[in-house]
N, C-alpha and C positions, 0 to 999 in steps of 0.2 A: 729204182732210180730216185724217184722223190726219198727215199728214206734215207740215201745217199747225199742227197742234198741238203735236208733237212741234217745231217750230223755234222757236213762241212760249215755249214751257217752255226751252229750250236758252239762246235770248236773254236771259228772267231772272235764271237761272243764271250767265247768262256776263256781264251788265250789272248785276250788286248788288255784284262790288268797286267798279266803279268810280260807285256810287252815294256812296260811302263821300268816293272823292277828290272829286266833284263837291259835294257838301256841304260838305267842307274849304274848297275852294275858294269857294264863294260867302261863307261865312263871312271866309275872307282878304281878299275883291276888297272885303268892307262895311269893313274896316281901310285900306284906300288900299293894298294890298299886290295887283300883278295876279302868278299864278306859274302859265305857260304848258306849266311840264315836267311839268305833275301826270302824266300815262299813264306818260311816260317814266321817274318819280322810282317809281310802282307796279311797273313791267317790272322795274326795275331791281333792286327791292328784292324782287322774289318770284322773281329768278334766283340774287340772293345766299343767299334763305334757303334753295332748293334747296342750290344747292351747297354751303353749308355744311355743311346737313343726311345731302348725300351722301358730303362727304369726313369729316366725322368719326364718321360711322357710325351716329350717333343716332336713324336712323330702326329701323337695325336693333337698338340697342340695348332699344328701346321693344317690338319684336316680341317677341324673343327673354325678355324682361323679361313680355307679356302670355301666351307660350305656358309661361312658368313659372308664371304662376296669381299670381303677387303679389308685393310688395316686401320684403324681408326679408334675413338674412346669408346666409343658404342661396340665394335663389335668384338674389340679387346673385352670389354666389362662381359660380354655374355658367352663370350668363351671361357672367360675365369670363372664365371660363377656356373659351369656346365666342369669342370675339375676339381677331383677330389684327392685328398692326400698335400703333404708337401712340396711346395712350387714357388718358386719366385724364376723369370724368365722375363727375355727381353726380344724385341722385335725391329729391325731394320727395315724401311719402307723405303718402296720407291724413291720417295722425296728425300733423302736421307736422313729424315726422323728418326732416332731413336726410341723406342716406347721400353718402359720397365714398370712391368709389372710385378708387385709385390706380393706375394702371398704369406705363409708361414713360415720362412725359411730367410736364412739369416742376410744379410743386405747394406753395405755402407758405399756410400758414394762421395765422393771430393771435387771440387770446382777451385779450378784458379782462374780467379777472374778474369788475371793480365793477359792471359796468353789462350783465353776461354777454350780450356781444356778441363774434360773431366775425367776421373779414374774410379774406379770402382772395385769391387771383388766382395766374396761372402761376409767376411767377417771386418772390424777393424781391425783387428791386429795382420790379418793376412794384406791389407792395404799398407799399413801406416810401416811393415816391412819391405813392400815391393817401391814405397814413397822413397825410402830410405836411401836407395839402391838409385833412383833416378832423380835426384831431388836438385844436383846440380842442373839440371837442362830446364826446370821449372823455377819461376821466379817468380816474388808478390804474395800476396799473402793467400791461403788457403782455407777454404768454408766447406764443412760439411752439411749435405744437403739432405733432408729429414725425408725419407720414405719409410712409411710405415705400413705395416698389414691392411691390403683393400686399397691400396700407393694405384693410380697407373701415372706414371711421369714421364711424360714426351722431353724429349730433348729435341730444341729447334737446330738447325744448321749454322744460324746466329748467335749460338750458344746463349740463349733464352730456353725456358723450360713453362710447361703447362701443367697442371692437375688435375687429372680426373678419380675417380675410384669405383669399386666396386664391394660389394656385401661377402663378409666373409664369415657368417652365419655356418654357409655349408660347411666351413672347416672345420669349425671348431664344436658345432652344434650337433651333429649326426655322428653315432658309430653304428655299427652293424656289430649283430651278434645272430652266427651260422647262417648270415643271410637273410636278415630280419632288422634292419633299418632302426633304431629308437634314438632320442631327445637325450640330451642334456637334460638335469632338473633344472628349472627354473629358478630355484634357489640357488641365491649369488654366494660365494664365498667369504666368510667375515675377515674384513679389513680392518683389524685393527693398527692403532696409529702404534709404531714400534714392536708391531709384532715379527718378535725373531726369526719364527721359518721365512716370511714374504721377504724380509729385508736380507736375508742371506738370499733368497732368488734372486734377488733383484742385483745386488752385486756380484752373482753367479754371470748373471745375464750377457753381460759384454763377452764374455767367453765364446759364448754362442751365438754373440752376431746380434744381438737383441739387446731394448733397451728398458730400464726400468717403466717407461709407460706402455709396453709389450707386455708386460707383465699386469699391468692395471687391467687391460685389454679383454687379456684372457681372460683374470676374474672378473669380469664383468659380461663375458661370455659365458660365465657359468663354469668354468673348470675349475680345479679343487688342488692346492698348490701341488698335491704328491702328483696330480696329474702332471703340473709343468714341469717339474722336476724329471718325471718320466719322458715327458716327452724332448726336452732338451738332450738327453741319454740316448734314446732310444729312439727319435726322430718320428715316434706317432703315440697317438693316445688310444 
């Protein structure tokens, strides 16, 4: 009998999403619309949000964010500097703070002061085309707000913004080879004044969401231009 009950409980559990799509459904088939993929279009879409979930780490950012006790600069900064690989992520608080956190990974954001709204997305060019698109509804002039690698920028509800940051050493500083952790050399990459590889990255750069002092950044972290070059490609070093 328990084992009986125990599968009618299991069934409800496992039959209330897709209470969700067969509802949808009946509602569409009363529109003249019949759409046969509903299961298919649910699998589908609760394997993307896994793996989203998985590759950009969000699930662990959310752990590591509740074993720190709360949202804030502090325990923002020591949940970023406990991540490794590429990450820039953002956090909505209680209060309805916005926090963005910048890490390696590309980042522009826009403010209209008049109407203090701001817009955001990876890249500039993926903004200054979705601006395009809504540009009649926004009025006044528009300022781009500088977050840069080791960024944490609160956004207040006032549409005020604060500054904090965090060391992004871990990023750029550690690779692992078969599981064996090493350094960067310490020796810095030569800058010369017009030297053609650096200045073609650097006008590379806006491609990728990055800015010529992104570039300064990195060689000054010790990486070696083919490195950035690689990693802009190829999204790790």
């Amino acid at each position: 009998m328990d084992m009986v009950i125990k599968f009618l409980v299991a069934a409800v559990l496992a039959g209330t999403p897709l209470l969700y799509g067969t509802v949808g459904e009946i509602l569409s088939e009363k529109t003249g619309h019949l759409n046969l993929g509903v299961e298919g279009m649910m699998s589908i879409g609760a394997c993307a949000g896994f793996m989203a979930g998985y590759q950009t780490d969000s699930f662990v950012i959310v752990q590591l964010l509740e074993q720190a006790g709360g949202i804030n600069a502090d325990t923002l900064k020591e949940t970023s500097e406990l991540l490794h690989g590429s990450f820039t992520y953002t956090v909505l608080d209680a209060q309805e703070q916005l926090h963005i956190v910048r890490g390696n990974n590309p980042f522009c954001l826009y403010h209209f002061p008049k109407q203090k709204v701001y817009l955001y997305a990876s890249t500039k060019e993926i903004l200054n085309h979705a601006l395009h698109e809504v540009r009649k509804s926004l009025h006044g002039s528009v300022e781009e707000i500088p977050v840069l690698a080791g960024d944490i920028l609160c956004l207040l509800p006032d549409g005020t913004c604060q500054y904090a940051g965090f060391s992004t050493s871990h990023i750029y500083g550690t690779r692992s080879f078969f599981g064996f952790p090493y350094s960067l050399p310490v020796a810095k990459a030569q800058k010369v004044s017009g030297g053609s590889y650096i200045r073609e990255l650097k006008n590379l750069a806006g491609a990728f969401g990055y800015r010529p002092e992104d570039i300064d950044a990195m060689l000054d972290e010790g990486l070696q231009p083919e490195e950035i070059e690689e990693f802009f490609y190829y999204g790790e070093i």
